[in-house]
N, C-alpha and C positions, 0 to 999 in steps of 0.2 A: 168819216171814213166811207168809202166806196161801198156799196152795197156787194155780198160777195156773191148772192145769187140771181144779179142783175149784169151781166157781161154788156148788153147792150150800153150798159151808163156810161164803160168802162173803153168799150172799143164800139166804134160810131164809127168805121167805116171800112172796109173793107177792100186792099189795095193787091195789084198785081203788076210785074214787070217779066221783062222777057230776056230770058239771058239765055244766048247758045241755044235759041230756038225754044228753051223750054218757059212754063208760064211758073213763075215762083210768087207764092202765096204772103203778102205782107202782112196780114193782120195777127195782132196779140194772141199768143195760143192760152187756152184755157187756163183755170185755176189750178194749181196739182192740189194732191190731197195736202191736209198741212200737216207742218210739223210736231211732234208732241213737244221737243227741247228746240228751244229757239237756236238759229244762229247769226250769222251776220254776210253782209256782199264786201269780200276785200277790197273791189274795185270796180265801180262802176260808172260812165259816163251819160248824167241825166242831166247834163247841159242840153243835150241831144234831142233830148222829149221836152225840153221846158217850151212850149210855144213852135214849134217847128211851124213854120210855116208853107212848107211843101205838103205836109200830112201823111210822110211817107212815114215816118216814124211815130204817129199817132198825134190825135189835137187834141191830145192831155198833157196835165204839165207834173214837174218831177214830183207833186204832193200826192197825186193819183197813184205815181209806179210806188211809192211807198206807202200810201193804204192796203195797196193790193199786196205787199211786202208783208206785212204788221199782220194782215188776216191768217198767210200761210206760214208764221214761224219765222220771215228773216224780220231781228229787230232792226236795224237801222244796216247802213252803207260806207262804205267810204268813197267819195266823191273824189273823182280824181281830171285834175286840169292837164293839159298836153300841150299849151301855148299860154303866151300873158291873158287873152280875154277868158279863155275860159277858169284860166288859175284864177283870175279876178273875181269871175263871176263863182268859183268855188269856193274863195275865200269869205266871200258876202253872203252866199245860199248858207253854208254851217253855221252862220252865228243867227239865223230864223229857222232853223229848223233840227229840231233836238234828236230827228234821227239818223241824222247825217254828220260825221266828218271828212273832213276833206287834205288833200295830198295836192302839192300842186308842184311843177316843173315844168320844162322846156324839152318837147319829146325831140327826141335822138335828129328826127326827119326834119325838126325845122332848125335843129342849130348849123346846115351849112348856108343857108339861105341868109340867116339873121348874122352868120360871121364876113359872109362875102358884102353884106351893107353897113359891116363896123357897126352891130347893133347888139351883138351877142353879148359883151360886158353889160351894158346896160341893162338889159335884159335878167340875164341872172341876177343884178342888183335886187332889180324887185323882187325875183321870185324869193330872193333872201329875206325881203321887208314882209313879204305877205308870209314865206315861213313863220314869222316872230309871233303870228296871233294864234290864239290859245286854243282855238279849235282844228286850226291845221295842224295836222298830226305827221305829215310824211312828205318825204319827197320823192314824188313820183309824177308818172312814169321816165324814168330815165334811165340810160344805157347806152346800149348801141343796135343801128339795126342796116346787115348789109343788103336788105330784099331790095329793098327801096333807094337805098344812097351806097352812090358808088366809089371807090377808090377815091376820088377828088375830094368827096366829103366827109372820108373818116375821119380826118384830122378834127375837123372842125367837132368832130360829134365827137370824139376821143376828150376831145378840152373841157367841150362840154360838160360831160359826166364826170370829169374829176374834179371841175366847181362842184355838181351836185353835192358827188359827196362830200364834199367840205360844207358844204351849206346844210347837210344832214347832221352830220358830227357837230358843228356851231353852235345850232339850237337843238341838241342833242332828240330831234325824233328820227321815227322809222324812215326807210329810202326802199321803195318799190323800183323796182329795176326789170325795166323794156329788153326782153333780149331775144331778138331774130337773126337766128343763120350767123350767127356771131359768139358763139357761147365760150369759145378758147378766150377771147380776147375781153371780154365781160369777164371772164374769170381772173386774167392776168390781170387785171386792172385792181379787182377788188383787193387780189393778194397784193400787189406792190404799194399801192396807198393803203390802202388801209380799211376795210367795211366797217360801215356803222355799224355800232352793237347789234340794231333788231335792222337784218337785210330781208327782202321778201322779192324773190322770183313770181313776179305777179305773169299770169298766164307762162305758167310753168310749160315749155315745150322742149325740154330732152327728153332724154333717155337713161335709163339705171346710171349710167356710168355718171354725166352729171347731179342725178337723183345723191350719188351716195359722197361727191365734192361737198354738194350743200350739207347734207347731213355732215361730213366730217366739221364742217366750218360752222355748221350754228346755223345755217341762212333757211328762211322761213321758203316752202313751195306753195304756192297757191294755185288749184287746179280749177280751169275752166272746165265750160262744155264741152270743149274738145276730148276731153276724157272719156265722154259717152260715146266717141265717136266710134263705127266700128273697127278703123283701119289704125286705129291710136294703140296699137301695142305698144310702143315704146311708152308712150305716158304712163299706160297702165302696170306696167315694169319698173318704172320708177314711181309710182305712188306704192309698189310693194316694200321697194328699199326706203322708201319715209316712212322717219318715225313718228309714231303719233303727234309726238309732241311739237312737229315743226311741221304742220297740214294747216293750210287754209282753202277756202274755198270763193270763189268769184264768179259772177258772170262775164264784166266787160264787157257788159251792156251797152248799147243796143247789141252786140256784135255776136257770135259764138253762142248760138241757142243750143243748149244740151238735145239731144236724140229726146222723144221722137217726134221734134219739133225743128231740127235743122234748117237752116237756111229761112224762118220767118224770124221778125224783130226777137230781142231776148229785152230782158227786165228783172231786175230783185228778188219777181215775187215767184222767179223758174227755178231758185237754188235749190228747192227739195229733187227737184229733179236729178239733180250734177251730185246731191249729196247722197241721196238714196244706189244711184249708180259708185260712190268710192265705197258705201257701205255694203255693197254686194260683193265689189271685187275684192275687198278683205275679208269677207267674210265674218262681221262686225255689226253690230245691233246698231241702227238708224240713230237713235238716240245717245246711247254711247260716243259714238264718233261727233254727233253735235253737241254734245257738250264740253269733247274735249277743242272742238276747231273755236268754239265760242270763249273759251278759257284762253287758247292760242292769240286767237284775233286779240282780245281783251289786252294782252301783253306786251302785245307789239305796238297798241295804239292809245292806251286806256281805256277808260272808259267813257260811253255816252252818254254819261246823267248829270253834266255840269246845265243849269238853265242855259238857253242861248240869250244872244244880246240882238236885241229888238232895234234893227235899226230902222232909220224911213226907207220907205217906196220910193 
């Protein structure tokens, strides 16, 4: 394990880029305090940190972001794929490393690309075959998202997501569900097929009104950094209308670093930060609230104390 009062072991470099004239800080923000009750990262992508070889995301690999995890209180991750290499490479990382599982699909943005080259069946094929192993717990991230794909490629992403969730129901685990500027239609979708028993709005971004859909249906919120943000009133209005019982918590790592660390890398080991912020805005004891999100998490995924399977290098 990473030494915890040794940052240099940790972040070895120190990077900056320039956006919109201004200069943004890339390097790993600090330790937070730790947690006293542990919790967990609903979703995180440490494909991202395994080796990067730009260095813009650090020249550690995903064993480091969770040492660093393990010292402040988050036990382990769920690892989540958004295309077939990374689904692959999530599917192989959980069965070596016992604090990780993993979620794998075909994010929203690449199924019009993989249906316009007649590859999209196949495709989901696997993510079904990599579904079946024992450590992959969910399918995700999937859904819809119109930021990015336009009119031409709904369809295609519409098809998409209603294999997922049949490929969720099949092998009966959880389905994290990607939802951007799309949330009417991620919603009619779920009501007309049909939602897996445990659904998870992973980086939860409505508002009460959606906040109190999910609560009526069962379906799990998972709130990111954005929560800490300070223009996120709406999130913070709908994490008032969620009930305890259906809160999770995430980075979505590297991405979405909670305040007061915006816009530099995020990582596993920032959760006390996103968590200590929902425990403010309810008005709720730090500890309290992680151990009910860790009991939540637990439900949706099981648990992460089976051995993993040692394969080769």
């Amino acid at each position: 394990m990473t030494d915890q009062n040794d940052l240099s072991a940790f972040v070895r470099a120190r990077a900056t880029s320039t956006e919109q004239g201004q200069t943004r800080d890339l390097e790993y923000p600090p330790l937070p305090e730790a947690l006293v009750v542990p919790v967990y990262d609903n979703h995180a992508h440490l494909e991202i940190a395994d080796g990067d070889p730009s260095g813009e995301n650090g020249p550690f690999d995903y064993r480091e972001h969770l040492d660093r995890a393990s010292s402040v209180g988050v036990r382990g991750a769920v690892q989540v794929g958004t295309d077939l290499p990374t689904s692959r490479w999530t599917a192989e990382v959980v069965h070596r490393e016992p604090r990780l599982l993993g979620a794998v699909a075909l994010h929203p943005n690449e199924a019009p690309a993989l249906d316009a080259a007649g590859e999209l069946d196949d495709a989901l094929a696997e993510i079904s075959e990599l579904a079946a192993r024992p450590r992959i717990r969910a399918i995700g991230e999937t859904g819809l998202d119109y930021y990015r794909t336009g009119e031409d490629g709904r369809a295609a992403q519409l098809r998409s997501f209603e294999a997922h969730i049949a490929i969720a129901k099949e092998h009966g685990i959880a389905m994290q569900i990607h939802d951007r500027e799309a949330h009417r239609d991620v919603i009619e979708t779920l009501l007309r097929v049909g939602a897996p028993e445990r659904t998870v709005f992973h980086c939860f971004s409505g508002d009460a009104e959606l906040g109190q859909i999910c609560t009526d249906n069962g379906w799990y919120m998972s709130f990111a950094g954005t929560v800490t943000f300070k223009n996120a009133h709406d999130l913070r209005e709908a994490l008032e209308v969620a009930p305890r019982n259906l809160l999770l918590v995430e980075t979505d790592s590297p991405y979405l670093t909670p305040t007061p660390f915006r816009g530099r890398p995020n990582s596993p080991y920032l959760i006390p930060h996103t968590l200590r912020a929902m425990a403010d805005h309810l008005g709720t004891d730090v500890s309290m609230l992680a151990a009910q999100i860790s009991s939540n998490t637990e439900l949706v995924y099981g648990t992460w104390e089976s051995d993993p399977v040692v394969l080769p290098e």
